[in-house]
N, C-alpha and C positions, 0 to 999 in steps of 0.2 A: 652370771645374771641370766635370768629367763628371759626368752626372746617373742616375741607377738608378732606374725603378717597380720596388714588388713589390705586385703583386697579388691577393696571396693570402696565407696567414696561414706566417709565417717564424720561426723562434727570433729573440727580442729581443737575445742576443749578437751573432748574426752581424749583423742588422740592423746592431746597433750599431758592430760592427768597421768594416762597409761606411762606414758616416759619418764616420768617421777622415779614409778617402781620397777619398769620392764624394758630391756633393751627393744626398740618398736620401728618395722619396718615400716611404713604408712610409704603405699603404692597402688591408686585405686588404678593402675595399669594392669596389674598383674592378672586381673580377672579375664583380660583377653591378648594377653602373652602365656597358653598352659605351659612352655618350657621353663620360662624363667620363676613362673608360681612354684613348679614344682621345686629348683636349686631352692628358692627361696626356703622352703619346708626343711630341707634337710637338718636342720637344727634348731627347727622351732619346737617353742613349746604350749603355743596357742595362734590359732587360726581365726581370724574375727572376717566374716561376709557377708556379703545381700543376697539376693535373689540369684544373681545370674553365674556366680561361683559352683562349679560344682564338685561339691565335696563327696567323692565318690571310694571307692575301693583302691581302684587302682592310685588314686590320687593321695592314700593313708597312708599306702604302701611304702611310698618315698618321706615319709615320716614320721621316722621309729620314737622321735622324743615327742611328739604331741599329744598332751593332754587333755585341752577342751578348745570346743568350735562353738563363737558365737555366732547367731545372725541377726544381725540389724533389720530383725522384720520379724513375721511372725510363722508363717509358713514355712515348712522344713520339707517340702515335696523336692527343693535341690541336693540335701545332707541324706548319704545312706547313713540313714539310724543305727541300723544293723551291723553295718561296718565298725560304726564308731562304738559303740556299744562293746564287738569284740574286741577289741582294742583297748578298753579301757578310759577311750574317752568320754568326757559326758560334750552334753550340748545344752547350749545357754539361747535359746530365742527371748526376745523383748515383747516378751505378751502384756498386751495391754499397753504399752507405749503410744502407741499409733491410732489407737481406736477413736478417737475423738475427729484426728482427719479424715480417717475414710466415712466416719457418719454424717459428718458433712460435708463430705462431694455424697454422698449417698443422696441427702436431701436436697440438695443443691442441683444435683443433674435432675432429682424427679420434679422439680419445680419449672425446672425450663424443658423437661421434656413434656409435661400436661400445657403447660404455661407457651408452648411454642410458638414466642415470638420473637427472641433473640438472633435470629439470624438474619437480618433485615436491615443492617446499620447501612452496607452500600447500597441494596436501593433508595433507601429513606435520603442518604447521600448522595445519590445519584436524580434523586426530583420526584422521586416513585413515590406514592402513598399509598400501602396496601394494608390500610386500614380495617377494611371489610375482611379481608381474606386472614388476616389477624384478631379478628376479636370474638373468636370462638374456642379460644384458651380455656383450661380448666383448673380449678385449684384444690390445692392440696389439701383443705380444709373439707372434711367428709368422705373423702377418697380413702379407699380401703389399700391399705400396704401388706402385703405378704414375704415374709421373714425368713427365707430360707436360711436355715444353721442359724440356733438361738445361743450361741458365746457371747462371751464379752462384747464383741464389737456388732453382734445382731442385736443385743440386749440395748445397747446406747441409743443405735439407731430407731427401735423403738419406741424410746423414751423421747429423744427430739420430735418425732412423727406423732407420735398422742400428743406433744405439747404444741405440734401445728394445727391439733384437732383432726388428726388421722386413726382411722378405726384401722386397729393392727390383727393380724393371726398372725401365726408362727408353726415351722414346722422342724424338728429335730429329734430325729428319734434315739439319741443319747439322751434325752431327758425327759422325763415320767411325766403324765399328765396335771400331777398337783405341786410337781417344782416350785419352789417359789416362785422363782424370778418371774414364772407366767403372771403371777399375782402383781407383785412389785411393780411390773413394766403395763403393766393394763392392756397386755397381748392375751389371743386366743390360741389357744392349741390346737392345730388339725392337722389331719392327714396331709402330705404334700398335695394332691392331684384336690383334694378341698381348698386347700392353699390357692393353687392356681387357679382356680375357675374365682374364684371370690375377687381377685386381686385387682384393682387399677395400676397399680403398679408394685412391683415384683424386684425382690433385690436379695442376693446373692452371698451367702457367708458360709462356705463351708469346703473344706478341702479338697484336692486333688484325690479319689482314690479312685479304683476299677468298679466300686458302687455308683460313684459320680461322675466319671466322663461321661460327658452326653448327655446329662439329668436334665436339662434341656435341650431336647431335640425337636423333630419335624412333630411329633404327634403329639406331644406334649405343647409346644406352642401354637398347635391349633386348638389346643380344650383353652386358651386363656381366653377374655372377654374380649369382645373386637376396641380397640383403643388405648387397650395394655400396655405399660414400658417396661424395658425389662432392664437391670442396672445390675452389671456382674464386674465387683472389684475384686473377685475371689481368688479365682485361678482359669488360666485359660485351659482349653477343654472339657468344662461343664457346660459349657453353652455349646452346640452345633453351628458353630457360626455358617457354611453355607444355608444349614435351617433356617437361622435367624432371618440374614439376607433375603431371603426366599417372602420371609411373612412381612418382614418389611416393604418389600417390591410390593406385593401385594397387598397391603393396606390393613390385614390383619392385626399388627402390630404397630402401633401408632407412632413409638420410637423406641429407642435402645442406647443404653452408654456403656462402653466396654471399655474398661480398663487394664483388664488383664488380655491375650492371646493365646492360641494351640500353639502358634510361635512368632517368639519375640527376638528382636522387632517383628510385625507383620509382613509376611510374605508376600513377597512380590506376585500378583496378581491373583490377590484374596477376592472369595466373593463380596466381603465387608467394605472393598472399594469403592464401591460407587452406589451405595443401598442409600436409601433416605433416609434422613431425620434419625441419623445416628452421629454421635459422641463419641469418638474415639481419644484417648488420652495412653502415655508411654506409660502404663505401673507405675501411676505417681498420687494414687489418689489418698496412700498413707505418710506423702513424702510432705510435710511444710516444713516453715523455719524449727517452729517449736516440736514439732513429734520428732526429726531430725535431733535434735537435743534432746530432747526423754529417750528415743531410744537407743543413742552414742554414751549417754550416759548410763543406761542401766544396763545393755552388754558391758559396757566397758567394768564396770562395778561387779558384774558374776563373772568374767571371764580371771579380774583381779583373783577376787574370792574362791574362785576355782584353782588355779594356781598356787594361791599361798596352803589351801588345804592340800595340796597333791606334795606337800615339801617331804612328807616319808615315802611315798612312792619316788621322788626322785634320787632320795637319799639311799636307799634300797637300788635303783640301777646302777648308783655309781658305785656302792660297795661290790659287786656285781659285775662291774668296768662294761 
C-alpha cells in the first residue's frame, strides 16, 4: 500500500478520506521534529505540508520512493521546485482554495485601518470617552485601493472592494494591458510606482522572488499618499519592515497589517514591535474553518490522483527491485 506523511496540521476529513486508499501518517509534529520527518520519508510515497515544512534537496534525498508533494496553501517559496522537478516528483498546491479568506481579512483589515476605531474597547471600559479623537475615521467607499499581483486572489479582492464602492488600479506585469480580468473586475492597469501614489490603501499579492524582496522599501513608501495602509498577506520580505516601522513612527503611513514576516514567528526585537497602528496576525489570514476544508480536500484529491497515475512508474522500480 502507498504511504502519505502530512506534516502539518490538515482537516481530519480529508485526512480521513486519504486512509480509505493510502497507508497515512498524519503528524503535524513532524514539521518541527527535522529527524523524525526525515525516518518518516524513507518509504513514503507522498509528502502533504504547509508553509513552514521545508521541502528541500537535502530533505528529497532521504526519499527515494516519493512521488508528489502537496501543499496546503498556495505559495511554494518553502518546496525546491527544482529538486522535485528532478526527481520526478510533481507538486500539487491548493490554488484557489483560500482566496476568498485572504480577501476578506484583506477588506476587513482596510476597514479598520481607514475606520481606526477599534482599539478603544478598554478605555471606553475603563470611563474614557474619546470620542472626538475617534470620529475622524475614513471609509472605504471612494477610497482608491491599489492591487499589487492581479491572480486569483488579487482579482477577488478587487471585486469585494468595487462592490464596497472602491476605485481599484492594479498592477502585474504577467498580464498584458487588455487581459480581461482588467475588464471583468472593473480594476485599472498601471505601472506599480502609479499604483502607489494613486493608493489610499495598498495590498499585497504576489510572490516571494529576488524581483520582489523589498518592493516595498524606504523610498518607495515615502512616494505613497500621507494616510496610506499598507496590507501585505503575501509573503514576508516584500515589505521592508524596519521601513515600514520607520513611516509608521512617523506618521507618513496611517496604518499597516502584516500577516506574513522576513521571519516567522517574528523575531525577537523587530522593529514592527512597537510601531503604531499596526495589525500583526501569525499567517492565518487564508486559514478559516471553511478554506481549511477546500483546501484539505483538494490537496488531498490531486495528491490521490497523483499517486494512482504514478502506478507504472512504481511498477517499473519494483521490476527493477
Amino acid at each position: 500500500m502507498k504511504r502519505v506523511v502530512i506534516s502539518e496540521f490538515m482537516d481530519t476529513a480529508a485526512v480521513d478520506r486519504l486512509r480509505d486508499e493510502f497507508e497515512v501518517q498524519y503528524d503535524p509534529s513532524l514539521v518541527d521534529t527535522p529527524a523524525a520527518l526525515r525516518e518518516a520519508l524513507g518509504d513514503a510515497h507522498a509528502l502533504i505540508v504547509r508553509n513552514r515544512t521545508q521541502v528541500s534537496a537535502a530533505l528529497l534525498d532521504g526519499a527515494p520512493r516519493l512521488l508528489a508533494v502537496g501543499r496546503l496553501g498556495v505559495g511554494l517559496d518553502n518546496i525546491d521546485l527544482d529538486a522535485c522537478a528532478a526527481r520526478g516528483m510533481s507538486v500539487h498546491p491548493a490554488t484557489g482554495a483560500n482566496a476568498q479568506a485572504v480577501a476578506e481579512y484583506v477588506i476587513a483589515t482596510a476597514l479598520m485601518l481607514l475606520r481606526g476605531a477599534y482599539s478603544s474597547s478598554a478605555e471606553v471600559a475603563n470611563g474614557s470617552w474619546p470620542r472626538t479623537a475617534l470620529s475622524n475615521g475614513r471609509e472605504l467607499a471612494g477610497a482608491t485601493l491599489a492591487v499589487i499581483g492581479f491572480g486569483g486572489i488579487g482579482q477577488l479582492v478587487a471585486r469585494l472592494a468595487r462592490g464596497m464602492g472602491m476605485q481599484v488600479v492594479g498592477h502585474d506585469p504577467q498580464l498584458a494591458q487588455d487581459a480581461p480580468c482588467w475588464r471583468e473586475t472593473g480594476a485599472r492597469p498601471v505601472s506599480l510606482d502609479d499604483a502607489l501614489r494613486a493608493a489610499d490603501v495598498i495590498t499585497l499579492h504576489v510572490p516571494l522572488l529576488p524581483t520582489t524582496r523589498n518592493l516595498l522599501d524606504g523610498a518607495r513608501l515615502a512616494t505613497l499618499r500621507k494616510g496610506a495602509v499598507v496590507i501585505n498577506t503575501a509573503r514576508g520580505g516584500i515589505v521592508d519592515e524596519a521601513a515600514l516601522a520607520a513611516a509608521l513612527h512617523a506618521g507618513h503611513i496611517a496604518g499597516a497589517a502584516l500577516d506574513v514576516f522576513a521571519d516567522e514567528p517574528l523575531a525577537a526585537g523587530s522593529p514592527l514591535a512597537n510601531a503604531p497602528n499596526l495589525i500583526l496576525t501569525p499567517h492565518i489570514a487564508g486559514l478559516t474553518v471553511q478554506s481549511n476544508e477546500r483546501v484539505s480536500s483538494l490537496v488531498a484529491a490531486r495528491v490521490k490522483a497523483a499517486l494512482c497515475a504514478a502506478e507504472p512508474v512504481l511498477a517499473e522500480r519494483e521490476e527493477r527491485g
